[in-house]
C-alpha positions, 0 to 999 in steps of 0.5 A, spaced: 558 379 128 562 373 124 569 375 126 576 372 122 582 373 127 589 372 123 595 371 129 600 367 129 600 368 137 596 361 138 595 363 145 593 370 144 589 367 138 585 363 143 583 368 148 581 373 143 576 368 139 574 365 147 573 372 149 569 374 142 565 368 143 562 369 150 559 376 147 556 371 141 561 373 135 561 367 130 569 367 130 574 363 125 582 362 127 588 363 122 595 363 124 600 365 118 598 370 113 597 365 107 592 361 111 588 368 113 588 370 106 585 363 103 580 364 109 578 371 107 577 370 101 572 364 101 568 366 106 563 372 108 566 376 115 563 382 118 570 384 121 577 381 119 582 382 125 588 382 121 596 383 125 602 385 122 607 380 123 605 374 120 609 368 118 609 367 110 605 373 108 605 380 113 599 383 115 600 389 109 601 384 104 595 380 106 591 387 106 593 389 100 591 383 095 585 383 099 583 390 096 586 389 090 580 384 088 575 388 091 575 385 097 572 391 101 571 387 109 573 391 114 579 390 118 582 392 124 590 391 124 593 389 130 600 390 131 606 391 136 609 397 132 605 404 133 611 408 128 608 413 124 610 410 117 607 403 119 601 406 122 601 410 114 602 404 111 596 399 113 591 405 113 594 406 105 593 398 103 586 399 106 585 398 113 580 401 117 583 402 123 590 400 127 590 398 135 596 397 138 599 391 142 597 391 149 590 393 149 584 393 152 578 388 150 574 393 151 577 398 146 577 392 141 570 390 142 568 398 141 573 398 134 571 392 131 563 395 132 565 401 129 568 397 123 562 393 122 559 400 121 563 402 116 562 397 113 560 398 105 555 392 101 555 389 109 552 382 106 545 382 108 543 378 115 537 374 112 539 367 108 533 364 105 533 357 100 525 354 100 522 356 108 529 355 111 530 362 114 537 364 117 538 371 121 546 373 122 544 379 126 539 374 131 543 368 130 535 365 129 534 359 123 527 359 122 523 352 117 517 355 115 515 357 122 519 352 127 525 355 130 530 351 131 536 351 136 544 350 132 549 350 137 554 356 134 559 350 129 552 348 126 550 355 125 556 357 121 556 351 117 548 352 114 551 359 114 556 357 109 551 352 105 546 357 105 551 363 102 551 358 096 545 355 095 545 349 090 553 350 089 557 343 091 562 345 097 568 340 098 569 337 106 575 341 105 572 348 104 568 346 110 573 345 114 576 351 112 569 356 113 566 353 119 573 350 124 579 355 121 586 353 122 586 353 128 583 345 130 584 338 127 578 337 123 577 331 119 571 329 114 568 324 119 567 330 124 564 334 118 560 327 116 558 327 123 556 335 123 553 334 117 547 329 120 546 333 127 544 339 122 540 335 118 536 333 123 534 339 126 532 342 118 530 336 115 524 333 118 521 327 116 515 331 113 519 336 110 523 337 103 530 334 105 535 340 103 542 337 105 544 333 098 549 329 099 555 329 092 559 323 094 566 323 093 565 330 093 562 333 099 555 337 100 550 341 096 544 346 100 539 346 095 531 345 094 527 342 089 526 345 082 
């Protein structure tokens, strides 16, 4: 699943998306409500993970924007307060289920696969520009009929080019999407990752898919 966690305990954040990744979940980070808010908007997320106690814009507030505009992601409230009216209150602005601080790891990994199946229009699994085939439920990317092994960061940045085939996305919407808030990324790292991805999709005997736009940022696209 691709995860987006929003805590402000940065230390809690970390053990979660350390926890997620070994049982292979695509996770992203933010630690204020603002952050998560421009994070889950922008991006395509099986599961949000949202708390309640976040510094410039709460948890219900976060929920209720991203219902508003239709925004129908699952997402599982974390939160030290277990009172009736906040519990009432998160599940009215549109969460899918609440868990209460401590818990379980167990108990998290069987909500957020019971959220990811509620889930309604869950995007599809499979990507395709050209002969470039990408499967979110088996992590597999596929060029014609050679399969090609991405590290977990390239597979979240093709994944992010191939939700928007032949639209122009800046090195900072690339931050956003494949690093989150949670890492000191700048556009040599973006840069860098750019041209391992390539290597592995473009070869020399193939259509080159990865366009370059300078001064603006990157392009996955097939000629017309």
């Amino acid at each position: 699943m691709r995860i987006l966690i929003v805590e402000d305990e940065r230390d809690m954040a970390q053990v979660l998306k350390a926890g997620l990744e070994e049982e292979n979940h695509l996770v992203s980070l933010a630690f204020d409500g603002v952050s998560g808010l421009e994070v889950a908007r922008a991006c395509d997320f099986d599961v949000i993970v949202l708390d309640v106690m976040l510094p410039k814009l709460d948890g219900f507030e976060v929920a209720r924007r991203l219902r508003a505009k239709g925004n129908r992601t699952p997402i599982l409230m974390l939160t030290a307060r277990d009172t009736v009216p906040d519990v009432v209150k998160g599940l009215d602005l549109g969460a899918d289920d609440y868990l209460t601080k401590p818990f379980s790891f167990a108990v998290l990994l069987a909500r957020l696969r019971a959220a990811s199946r509620r889930q309604d229009g869950q995007p599809t699994s499979l990507l395709r520009v050209a002969d470039l085939v990408l499967n979110r439920a088996t992590m597999q990317v596929f060029r014609g009929r050679r399969e090609i092994n991405l590290t977990a960061t390239e597979f979240r940045l093709l994944e992010f080019l191939m939700r928007r085939p032949g639209v122009v996305v800046s090195r900072n919407a690339i931050v956003e999407a494949v690093w989150g808030f949670d890492d000191e990324v700048n556009d040599n790292t973006v840069d860098a990752f750019i041209r391992l991805v390539r290597r592995k999709i473009d070869d020399p005997d193939e259509e080159k898919l990865i366009r370059t736009v300078r001064g603006i940022g990157y392009a996955l696209r097939a000629n017309q």
